[in-house]
C-alpha positions in Angstrom: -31.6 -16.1 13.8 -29.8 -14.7 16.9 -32.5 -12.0 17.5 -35.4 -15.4 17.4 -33.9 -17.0 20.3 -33.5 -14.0 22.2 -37.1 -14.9 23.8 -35.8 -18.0 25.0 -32.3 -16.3 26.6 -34.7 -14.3 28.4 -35.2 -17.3 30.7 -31.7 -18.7 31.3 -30.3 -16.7 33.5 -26.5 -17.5 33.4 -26.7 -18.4 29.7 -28.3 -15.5 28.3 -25.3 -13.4 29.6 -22.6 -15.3 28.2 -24.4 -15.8 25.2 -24.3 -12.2 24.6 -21.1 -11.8 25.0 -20.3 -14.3 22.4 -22.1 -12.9 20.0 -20.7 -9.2 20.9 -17.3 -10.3 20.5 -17.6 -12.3 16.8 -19.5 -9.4 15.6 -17.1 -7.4 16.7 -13.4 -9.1 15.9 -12.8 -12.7 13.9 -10.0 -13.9 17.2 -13.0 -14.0 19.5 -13.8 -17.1 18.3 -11.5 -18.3 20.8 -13.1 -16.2 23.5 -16.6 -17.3 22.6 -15.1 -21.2 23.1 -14.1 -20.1 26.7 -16.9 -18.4 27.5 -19.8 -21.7 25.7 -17.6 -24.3 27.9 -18.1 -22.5 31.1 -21.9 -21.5 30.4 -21.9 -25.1 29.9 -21.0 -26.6 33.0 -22.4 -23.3 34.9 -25.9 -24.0 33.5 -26.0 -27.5 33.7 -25.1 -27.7 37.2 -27.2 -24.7 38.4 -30.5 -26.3 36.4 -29.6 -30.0 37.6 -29.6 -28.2 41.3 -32.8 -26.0 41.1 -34.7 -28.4 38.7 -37.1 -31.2 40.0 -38.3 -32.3 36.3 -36.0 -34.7 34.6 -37.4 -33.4 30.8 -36.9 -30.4 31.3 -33.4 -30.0 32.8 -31.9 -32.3 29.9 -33.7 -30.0 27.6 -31.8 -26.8 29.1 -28.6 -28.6 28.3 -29.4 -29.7 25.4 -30.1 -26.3 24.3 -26.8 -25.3 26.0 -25.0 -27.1 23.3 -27.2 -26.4 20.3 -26.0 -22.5 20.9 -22.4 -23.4 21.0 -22.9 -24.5 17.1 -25.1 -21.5 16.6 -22.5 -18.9 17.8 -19.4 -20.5 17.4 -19.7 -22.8 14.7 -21.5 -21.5 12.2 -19.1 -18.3 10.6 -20.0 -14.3 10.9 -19.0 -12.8 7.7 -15.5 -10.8 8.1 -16.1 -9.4 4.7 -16.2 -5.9 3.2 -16.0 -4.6 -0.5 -14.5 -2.0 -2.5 -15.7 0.3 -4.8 -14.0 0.1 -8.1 -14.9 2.4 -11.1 -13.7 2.6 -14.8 -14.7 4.5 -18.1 -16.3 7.5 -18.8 -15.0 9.9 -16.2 -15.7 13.4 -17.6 -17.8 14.6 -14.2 -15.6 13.0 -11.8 -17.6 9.8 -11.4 -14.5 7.3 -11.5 -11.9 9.3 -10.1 -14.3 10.5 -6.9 -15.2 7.6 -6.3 -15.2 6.9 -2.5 -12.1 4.7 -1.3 -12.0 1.7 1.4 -13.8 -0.7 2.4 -17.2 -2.0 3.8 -19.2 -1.3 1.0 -22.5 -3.4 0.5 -24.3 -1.9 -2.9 -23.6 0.8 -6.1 -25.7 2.1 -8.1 -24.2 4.4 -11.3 -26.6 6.6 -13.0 -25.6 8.9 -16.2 -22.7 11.4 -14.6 -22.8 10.3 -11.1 -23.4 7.5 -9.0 -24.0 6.0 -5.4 -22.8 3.8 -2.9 -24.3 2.2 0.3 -21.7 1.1 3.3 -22.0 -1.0 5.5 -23.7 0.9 8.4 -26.1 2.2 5.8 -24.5 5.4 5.1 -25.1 6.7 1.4 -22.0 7.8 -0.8 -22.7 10.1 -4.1 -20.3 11.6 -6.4 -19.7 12.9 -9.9 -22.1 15.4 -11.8 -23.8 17.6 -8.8 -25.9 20.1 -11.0 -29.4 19.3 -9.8 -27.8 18.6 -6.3 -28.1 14.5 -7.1 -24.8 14.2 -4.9 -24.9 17.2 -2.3 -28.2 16.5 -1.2 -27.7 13.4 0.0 -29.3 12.5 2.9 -27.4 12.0 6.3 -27.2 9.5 8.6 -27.4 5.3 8.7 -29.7 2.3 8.0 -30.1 3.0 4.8 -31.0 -0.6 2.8 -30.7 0.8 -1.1 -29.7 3.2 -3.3 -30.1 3.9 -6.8 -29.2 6.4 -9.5 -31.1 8.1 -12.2 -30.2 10.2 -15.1 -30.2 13.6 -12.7 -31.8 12.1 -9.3 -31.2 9.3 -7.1 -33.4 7.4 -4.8 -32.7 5.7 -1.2 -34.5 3.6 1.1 -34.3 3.7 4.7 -34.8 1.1 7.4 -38.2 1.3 8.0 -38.5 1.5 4.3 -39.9 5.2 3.6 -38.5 6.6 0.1 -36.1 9.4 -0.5 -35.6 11.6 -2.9 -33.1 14.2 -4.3 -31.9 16.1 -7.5 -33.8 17.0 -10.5 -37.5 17.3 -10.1 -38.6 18.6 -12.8 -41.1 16.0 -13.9 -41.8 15.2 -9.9 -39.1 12.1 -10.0 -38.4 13.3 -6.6 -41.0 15.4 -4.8 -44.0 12.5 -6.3 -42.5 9.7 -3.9 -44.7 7.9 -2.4 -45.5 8.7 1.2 -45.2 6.0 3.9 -42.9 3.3 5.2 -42.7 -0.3 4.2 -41.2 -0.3 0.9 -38.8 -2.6 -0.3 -37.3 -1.7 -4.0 -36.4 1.3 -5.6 -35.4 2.4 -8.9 -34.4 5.5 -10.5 -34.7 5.9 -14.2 -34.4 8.9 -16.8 -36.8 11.2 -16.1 -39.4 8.6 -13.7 -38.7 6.3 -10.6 -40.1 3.1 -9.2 -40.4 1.4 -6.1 -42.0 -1.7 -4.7 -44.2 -1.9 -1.7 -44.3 -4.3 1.3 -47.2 -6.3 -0.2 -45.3 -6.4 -3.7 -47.3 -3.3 -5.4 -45.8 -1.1 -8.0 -45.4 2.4 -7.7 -44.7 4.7 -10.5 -44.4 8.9 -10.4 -42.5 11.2 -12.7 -42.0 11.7 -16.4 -45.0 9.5 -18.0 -44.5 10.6 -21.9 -44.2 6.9 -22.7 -46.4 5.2 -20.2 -43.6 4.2 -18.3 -45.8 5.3 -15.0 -49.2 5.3 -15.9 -48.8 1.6 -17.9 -47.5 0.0 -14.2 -49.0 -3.5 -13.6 -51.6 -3.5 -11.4 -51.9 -5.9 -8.4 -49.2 -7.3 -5.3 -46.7 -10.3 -5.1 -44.1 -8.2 -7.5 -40.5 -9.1 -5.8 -38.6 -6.2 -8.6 -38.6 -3.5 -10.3 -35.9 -1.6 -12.3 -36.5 1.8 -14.1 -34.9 2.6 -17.8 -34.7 5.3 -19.2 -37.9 5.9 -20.6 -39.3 2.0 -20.1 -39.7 0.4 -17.1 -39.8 -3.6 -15.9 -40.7 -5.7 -13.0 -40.9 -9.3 -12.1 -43.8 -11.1 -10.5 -43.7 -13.5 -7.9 -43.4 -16.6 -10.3 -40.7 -15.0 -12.1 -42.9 -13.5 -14.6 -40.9 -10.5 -16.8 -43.3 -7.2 -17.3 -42.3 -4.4 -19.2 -44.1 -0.9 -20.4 -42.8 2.4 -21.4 -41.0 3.0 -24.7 -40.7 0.3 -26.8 -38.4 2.3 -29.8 -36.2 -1.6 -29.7 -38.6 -3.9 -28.3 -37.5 -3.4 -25.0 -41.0 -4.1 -23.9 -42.6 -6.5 -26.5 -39.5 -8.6 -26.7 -39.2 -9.6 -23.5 -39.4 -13.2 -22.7 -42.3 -15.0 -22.0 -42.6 -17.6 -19.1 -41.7 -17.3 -15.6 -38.6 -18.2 -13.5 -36.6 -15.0 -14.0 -34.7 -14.1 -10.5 -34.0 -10.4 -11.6 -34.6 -7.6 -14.3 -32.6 -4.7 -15.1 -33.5 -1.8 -17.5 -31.4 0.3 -19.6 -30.9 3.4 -22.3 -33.0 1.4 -24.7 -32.7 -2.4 -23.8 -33.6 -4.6 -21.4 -31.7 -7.5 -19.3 -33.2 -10.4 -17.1 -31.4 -13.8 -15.2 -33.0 -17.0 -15.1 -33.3 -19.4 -12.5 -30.5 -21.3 -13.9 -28.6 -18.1 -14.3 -28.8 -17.7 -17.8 -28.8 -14.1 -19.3 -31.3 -13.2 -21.3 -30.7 -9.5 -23.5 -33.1 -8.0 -26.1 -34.0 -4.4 -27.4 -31.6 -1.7 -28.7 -28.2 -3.9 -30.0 -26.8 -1.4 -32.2 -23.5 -2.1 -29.8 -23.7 -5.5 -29.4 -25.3 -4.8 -25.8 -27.8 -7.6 -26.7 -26.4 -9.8 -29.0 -22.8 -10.6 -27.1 -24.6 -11.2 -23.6 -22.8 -14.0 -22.2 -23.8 -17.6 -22.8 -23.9 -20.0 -19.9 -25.5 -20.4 -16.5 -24.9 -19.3 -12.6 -24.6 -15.8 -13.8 -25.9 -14.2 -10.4 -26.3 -10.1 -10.9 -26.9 -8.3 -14.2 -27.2 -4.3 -14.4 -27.8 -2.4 -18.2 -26.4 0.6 -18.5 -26.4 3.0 -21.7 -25.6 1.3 -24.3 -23.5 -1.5 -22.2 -24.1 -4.1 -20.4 -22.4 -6.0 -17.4 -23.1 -9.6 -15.4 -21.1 -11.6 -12.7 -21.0 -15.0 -12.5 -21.0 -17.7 -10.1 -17.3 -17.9 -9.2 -17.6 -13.7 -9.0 -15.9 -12.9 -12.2 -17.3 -9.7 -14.2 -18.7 -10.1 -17.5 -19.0 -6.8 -19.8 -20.0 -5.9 -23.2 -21.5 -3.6 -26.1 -20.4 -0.1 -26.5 -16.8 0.6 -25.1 -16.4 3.8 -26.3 -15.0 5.0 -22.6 -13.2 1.3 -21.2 -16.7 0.8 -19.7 -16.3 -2.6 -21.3 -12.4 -3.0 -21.9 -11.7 -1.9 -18.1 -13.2 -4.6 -16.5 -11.0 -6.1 -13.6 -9.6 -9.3 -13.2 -10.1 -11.9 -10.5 -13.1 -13.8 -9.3 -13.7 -12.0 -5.9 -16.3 -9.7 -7.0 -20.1 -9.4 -5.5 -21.9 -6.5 -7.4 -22.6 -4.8 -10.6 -23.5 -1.8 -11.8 -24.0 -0.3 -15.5 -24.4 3.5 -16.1 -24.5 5.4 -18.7 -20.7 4.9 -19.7 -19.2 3.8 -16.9 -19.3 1.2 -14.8 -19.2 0.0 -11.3 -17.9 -3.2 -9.2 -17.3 -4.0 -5.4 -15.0 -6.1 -4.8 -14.8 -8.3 -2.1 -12.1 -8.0 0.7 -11.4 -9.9 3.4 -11.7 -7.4 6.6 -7.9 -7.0 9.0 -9.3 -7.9 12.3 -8.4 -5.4 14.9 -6.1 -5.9 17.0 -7.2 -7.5 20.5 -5.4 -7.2 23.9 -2.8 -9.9 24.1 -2.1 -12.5 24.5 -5.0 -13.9 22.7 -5.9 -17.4 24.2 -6.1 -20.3 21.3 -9.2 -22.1 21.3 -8.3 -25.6 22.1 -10.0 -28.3 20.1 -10.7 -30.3 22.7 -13.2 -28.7 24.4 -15.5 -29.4 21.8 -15.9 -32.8 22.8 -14.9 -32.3 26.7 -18.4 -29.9 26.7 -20.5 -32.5 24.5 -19.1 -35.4 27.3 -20.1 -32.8 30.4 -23.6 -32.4 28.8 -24.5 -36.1 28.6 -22.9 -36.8 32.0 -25.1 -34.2 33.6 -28.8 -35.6 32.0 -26.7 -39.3 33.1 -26.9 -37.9 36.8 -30.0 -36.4 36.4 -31.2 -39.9 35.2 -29.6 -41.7 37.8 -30.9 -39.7 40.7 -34.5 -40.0 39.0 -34.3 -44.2 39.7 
């Protein structure tokens, strides 16, 4: 929103200064709130007078201070997120894929594959630990803007800012050095032995291990909105909410899927399948030999699913986690309590959560000025008495 009205900035002169340092300062520290009140009231009264002194046109001044006001709601009104989330980890931690898991805050996605698993901050930097045999974890790659992350059973997938793929770790059936070339994608997914990822235009691509079709059997055609990779079956959902699903089908994890559209996301695992429905319903079918099917949750305004091995997880609208079927780690058992929790993430017996934590502003130089809430109303009453003397002089 901020970046769309830049344009328009551009032709304020005093206003587009202190606008930008309003928005600089809440970006940057939750106090500047009262800073950013200072700073609207006087761009305010600066840029009414100055425009009610230069302009001749009536409309068009009354318009400028209009607009004057409209930004003081857009920066100051409407909250910036002072949020961050932690990572936390529990069950099966025989590589080091709980206990190295990275600590603080900040962090925005997870991803947990079979022994290790992945993490994207804030800024977009990617964090890997655990298992590091086929260099899934050392050869990360470095630097920021990174947008996803995901990890398979030996490899793990990123996407970058302008949307080109990246690849590391075992290659042995070209799950890495097969990625599509190019920028603009939007979706990845890393899976046993294959990996998926979803274009700008909504096209599926597919490359690696294809013993079970779970490549060469990808839907054909644009509009998909995502895709998730299982271990040797794949899924994605069309732009009506449509489930697809090819690749092994051992538990029906293909041919059980549900029919009709609706369905907000998909998530493949060992040898089952999940999906949410608009309502936020789970739906769960395939392999259930732990009850990682059969003891899905039942209810609505679930609002993030991930299957893992032979466990499932699911958060729900007021941010509690949901977990079941095999617990043969705590991958189940270990789940945290509270309701402040804004991801999930299954592996193959472990699982992942970030949790959501309310950022310590830094501290600002002192003393810091309380916004008082008056000038809320003192800057509404300047505006309309500057288009009144407009008017008036216009008679």
């Amino acid at each position: 929103m901020r970046f769309g009205i830049i344009p328009v900035l551009l032709h304020f002169r005093f206003l587009f200064y202190d606008c930008f340092k309003i928005g600089f300062l809440k970006f940057c520290h939750a106090n500047s709130y009262y800073y950013a009140g200072y700073l609207e009231v006087k761009t305010v009264i600066i840029s009414g007078g100055y425009f009610m002194r230069k302009s001749t046109d009536f409309s068009k001044t009354a318009i400028r201070i209009v607009l004057s006001l409209v930004l003081f709601f857009i920066f100051l009104i409407i909250p910036v997120s002072a949020e961050s989330g932690e990572i936390v980890v529990f069950g099966d931690d025989g590589r080091d894929q709980c206990s190295d898991a990275p600590v603080g805050i900040g962090f925005t996605d997870i991803s947990a594959g079979v022994f290790h698993s992945l993490a994207l901050n804030s800024d977009g930097s990617v964090f890997a630990w655990g298992d590091d045999d086929w260099k899934q974890c050392s050869d990360t790659p470095v630097g920021i803007g990174f947008t996803d992350v995901s990890a398979g059973f030996f490899h793990s997938l990123a996407l970058s800012s302008n949307g080109s793929v990246f690849a590391w770790g075992d290659d042995g059936n070209g799950q890495c050095s097969d990625a599509p070339v190019g920028i603009g994608f939007r979706d990845v997914s890393a899976g046993g032995f294959h990996s998926l990822a979803l274009s700008s235009d909504g096209s599926v691509f597919a490359w690696g291990d294809d013993g079970n079709g779970q490549c060469s059997d990808a839907p054909v055609g644009i509009g998909f909105t995502n895709v998730s990779a299982g271990y040797y079956h794949s899924l994605a959902l069309s732009s009506d909410g449509s489930v697809f699903a090819w690749g092994d089908d051992s538990w029906g994890q293909c041919s059980d899927a549900p029919v009709g559209n609706g369905f907000t996301a998909v998530s493949a695992g060992s040898g089952h399948s999940l999906a949410l429905s608009s309502d936020g319903s789970v739906f769960a079918w395939g392999d259930d030999g732990n009850g990682q099917c059969s003891d899905a949750p039942v209810g609505i305004g679930f609002r993030d699913i991930s299957a893992g091995g032979f466990h499932s997880l699911a958060l729900s609208s007021d941010g509690s986690v949901f977990a079941w079927g095999d617990d043969g780690n705590g991958q189940c058992s270990g789940v945290p309590d509270g309701t402040d929790f804004v991801r999930v993430s299954a592996g193959e017996a472990l699982s992942l959560v970030i949790r959501e934590i309310e950022a310590t502003p830094k501290p600002m130089p002192e003393p810091v000025p309380e916004f008082p809430k008056i000038a809320v109303p003192l800057m509404v009453i300047a505006g309309i008495f500057g288009v009144s003397l407009i008017a008036r002089q216009k008679e």
